[in-house]
N, CA and C atoms as an extended XYZ file, in Angstrom:
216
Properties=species:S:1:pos:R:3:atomname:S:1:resname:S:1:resid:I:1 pbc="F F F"
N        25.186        6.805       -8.915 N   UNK     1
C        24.137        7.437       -8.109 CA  UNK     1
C        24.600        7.563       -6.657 C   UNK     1
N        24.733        8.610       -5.860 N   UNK     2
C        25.030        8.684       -4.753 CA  UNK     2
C        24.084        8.568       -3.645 C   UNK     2
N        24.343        7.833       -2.966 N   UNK     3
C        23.535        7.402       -1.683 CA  UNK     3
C        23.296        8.462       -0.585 C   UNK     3
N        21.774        8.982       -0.396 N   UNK     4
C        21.740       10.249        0.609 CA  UNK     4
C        21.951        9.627        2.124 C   UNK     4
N        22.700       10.238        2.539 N   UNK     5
C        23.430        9.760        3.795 CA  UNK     5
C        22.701        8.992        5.014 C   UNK     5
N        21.138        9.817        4.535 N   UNK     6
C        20.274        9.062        5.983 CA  UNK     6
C        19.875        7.458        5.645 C   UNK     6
N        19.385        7.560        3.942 N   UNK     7
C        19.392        5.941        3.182 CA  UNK     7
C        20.918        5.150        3.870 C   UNK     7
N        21.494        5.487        3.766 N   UNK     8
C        22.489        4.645        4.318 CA  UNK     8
C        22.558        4.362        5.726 C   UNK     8
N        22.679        5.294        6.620 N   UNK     9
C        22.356        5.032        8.264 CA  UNK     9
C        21.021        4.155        8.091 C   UNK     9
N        20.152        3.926        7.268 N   UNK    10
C        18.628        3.425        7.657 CA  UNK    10
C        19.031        2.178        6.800 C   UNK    10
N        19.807        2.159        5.943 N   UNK    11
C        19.667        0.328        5.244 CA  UNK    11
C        20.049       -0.332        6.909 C   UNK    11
N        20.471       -0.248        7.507 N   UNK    12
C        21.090       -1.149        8.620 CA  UNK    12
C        19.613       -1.929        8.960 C   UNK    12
N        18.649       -0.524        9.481 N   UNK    13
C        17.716       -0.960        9.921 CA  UNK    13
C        16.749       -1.827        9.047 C   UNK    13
N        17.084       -1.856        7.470 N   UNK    14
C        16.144       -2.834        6.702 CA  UNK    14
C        16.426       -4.129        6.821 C   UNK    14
N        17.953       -3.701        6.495 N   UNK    15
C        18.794       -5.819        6.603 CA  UNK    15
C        18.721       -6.161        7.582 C   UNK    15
N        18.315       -5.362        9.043 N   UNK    16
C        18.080       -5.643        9.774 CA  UNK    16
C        16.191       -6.556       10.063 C   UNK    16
N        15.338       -5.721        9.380 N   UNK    17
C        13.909       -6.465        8.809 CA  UNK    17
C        14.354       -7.542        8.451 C   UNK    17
N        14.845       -7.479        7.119 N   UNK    18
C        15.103       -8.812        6.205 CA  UNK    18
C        15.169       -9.762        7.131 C   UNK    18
N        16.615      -10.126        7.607 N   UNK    19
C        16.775      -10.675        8.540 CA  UNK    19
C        16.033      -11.749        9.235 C   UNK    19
N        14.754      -10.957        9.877 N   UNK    20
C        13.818      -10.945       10.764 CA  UNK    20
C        12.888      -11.977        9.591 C   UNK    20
N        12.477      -11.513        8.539 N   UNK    21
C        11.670      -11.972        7.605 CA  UNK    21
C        12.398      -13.496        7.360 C   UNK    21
N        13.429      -13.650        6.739 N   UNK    22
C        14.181      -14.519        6.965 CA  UNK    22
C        13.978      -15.506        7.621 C   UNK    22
N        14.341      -15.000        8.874 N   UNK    23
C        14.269      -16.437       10.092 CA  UNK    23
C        13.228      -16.592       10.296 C   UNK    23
N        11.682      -15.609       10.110 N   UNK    24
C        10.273      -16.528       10.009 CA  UNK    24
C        10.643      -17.284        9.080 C   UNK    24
N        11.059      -17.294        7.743 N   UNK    25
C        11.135      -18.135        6.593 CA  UNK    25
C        11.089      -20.147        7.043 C   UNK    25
N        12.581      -19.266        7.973 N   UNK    26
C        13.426      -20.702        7.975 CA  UNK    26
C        12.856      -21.361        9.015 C   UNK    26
N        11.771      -20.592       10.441 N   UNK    27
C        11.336      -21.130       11.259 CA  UNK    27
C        10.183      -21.815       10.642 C   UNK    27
N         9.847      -21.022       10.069 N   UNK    28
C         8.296      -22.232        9.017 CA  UNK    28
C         8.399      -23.602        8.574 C   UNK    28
N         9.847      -23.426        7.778 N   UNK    29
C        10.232      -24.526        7.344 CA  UNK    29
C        10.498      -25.637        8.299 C   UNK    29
N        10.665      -25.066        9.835 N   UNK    30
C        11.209      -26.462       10.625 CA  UNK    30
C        10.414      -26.723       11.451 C   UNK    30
N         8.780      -26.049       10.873 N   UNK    31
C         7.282      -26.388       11.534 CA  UNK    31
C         7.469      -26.417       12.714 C   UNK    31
N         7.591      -24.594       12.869 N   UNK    32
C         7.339      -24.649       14.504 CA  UNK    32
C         6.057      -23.918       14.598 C   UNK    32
N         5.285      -23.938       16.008 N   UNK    33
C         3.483      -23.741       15.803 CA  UNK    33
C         3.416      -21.946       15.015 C   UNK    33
N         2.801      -22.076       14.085 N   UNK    34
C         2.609      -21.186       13.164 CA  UNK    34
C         2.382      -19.769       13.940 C   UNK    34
N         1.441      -19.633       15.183 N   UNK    35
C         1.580      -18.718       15.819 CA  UNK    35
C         2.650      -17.441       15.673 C   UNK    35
N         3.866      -18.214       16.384 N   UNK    36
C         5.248      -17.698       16.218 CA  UNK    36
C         5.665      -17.117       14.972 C   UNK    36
N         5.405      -17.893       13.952 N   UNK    37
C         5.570      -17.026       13.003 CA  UNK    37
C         4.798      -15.879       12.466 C   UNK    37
N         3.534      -16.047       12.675 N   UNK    38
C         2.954      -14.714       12.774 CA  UNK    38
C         3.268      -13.383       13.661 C   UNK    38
N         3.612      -14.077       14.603 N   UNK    39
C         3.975      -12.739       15.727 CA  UNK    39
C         5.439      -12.522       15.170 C   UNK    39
N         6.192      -12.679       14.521 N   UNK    40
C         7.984      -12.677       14.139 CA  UNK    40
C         7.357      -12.092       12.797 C   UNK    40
N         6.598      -11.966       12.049 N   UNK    41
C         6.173      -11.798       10.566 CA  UNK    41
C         5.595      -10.458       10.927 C   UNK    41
N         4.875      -10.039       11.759 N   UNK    42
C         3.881       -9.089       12.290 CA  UNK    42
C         5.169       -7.916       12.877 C   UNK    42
N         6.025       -8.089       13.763 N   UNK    43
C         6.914       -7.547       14.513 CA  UNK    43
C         7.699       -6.937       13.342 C   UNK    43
N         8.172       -7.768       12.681 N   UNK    44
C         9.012       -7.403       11.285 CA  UNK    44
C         8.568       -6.399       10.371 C   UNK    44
N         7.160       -6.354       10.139 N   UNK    45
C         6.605       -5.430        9.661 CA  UNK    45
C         6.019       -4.048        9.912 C   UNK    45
N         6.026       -4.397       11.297 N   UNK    46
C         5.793       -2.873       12.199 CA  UNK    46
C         7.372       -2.181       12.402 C   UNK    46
N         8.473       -3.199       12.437 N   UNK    47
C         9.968       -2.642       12.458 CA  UNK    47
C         9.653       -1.834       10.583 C   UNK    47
N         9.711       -2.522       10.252 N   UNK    48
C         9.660       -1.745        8.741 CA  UNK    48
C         8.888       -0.507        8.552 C   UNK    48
N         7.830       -0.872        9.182 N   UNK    49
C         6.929        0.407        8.506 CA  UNK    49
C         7.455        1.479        9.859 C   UNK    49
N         7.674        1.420       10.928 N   UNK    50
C         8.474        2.532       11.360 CA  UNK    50
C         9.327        3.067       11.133 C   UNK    50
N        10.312        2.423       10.709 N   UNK    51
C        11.267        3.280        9.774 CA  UNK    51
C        11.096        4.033        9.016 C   UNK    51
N        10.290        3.395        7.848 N   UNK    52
C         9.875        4.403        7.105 CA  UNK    52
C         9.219        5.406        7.423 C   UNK    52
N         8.370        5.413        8.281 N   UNK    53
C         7.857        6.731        8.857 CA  UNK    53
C         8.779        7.527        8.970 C   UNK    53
N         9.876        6.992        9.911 N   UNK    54
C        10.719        7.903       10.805 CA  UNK    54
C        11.653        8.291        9.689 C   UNK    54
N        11.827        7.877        8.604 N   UNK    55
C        12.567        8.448        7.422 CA  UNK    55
C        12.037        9.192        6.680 C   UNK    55
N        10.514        8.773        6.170 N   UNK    56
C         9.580       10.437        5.606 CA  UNK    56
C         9.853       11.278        6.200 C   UNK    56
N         9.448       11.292        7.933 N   UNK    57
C         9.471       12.498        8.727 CA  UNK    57
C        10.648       13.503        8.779 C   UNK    57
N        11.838       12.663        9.195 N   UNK    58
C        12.903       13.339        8.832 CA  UNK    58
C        13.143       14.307        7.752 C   UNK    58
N        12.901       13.444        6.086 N   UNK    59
C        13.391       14.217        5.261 CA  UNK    59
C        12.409       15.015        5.236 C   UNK    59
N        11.014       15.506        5.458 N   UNK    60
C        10.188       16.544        5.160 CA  UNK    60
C        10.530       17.609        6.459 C   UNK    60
N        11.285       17.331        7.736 N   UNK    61
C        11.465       18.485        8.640 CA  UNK    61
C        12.741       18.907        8.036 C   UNK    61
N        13.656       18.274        7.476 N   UNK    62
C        15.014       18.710        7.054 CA  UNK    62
C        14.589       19.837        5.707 C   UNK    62
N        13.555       19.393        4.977 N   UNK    63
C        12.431       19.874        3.899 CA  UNK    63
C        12.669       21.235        4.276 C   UNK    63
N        11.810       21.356        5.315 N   UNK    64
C        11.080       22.827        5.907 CA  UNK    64
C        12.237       23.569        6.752 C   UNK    64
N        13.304       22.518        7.603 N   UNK    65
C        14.246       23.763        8.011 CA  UNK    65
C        14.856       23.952        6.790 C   UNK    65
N        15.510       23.208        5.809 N   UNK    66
C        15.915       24.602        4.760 CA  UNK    66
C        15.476       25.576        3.950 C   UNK    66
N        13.854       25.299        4.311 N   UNK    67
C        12.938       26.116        3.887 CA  UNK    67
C        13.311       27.947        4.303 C   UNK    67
N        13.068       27.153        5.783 N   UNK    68
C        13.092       28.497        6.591 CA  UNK    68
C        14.069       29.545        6.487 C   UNK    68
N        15.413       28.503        6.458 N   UNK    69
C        16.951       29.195        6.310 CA  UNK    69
C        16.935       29.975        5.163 C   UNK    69
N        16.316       28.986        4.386 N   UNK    70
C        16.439       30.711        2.786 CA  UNK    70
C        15.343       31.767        2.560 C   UNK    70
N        14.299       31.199        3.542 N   UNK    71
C        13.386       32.602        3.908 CA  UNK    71
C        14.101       33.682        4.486 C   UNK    71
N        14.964       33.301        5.360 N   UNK    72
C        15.439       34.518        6.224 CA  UNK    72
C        16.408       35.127        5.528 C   UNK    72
């Protein structure tokens, strides 16, 4: 299966989430005030779900300019 080129420029930005998810993990575990991990858990998830936005968006304008190109 071949990987569409923007999935690949954008995994950076997931393992980059993970990551993030991660070290709340490991900060939980070494009971630091829970707060923190909500705000590191919260941050992580707004990094995620922007991406994905910004990756729908992309592929539906890339969508419509080759739309256009074979209209003309």
């Amino acid at each position: 299966m071949r990987v569409h080129p923007f999935d690949a420029k954008h995994n950076k930005a997931r393992v980059g989430v993970d990551k993030m998810l991660f070290l709340s993990g490991t900060i939980e575990k070494m009971h630091i005030p829970t707060i923190n991990v909500i705000l590191i858990r919260y941050t992580a998830l707004i990094a995620l779900n922007y991406y994905l936005q910004k990756r729908e968006s992309n592929r539906t304008q890339h969508r419509a300019n080759s739309t256009i190109l074979t209209v003309r």
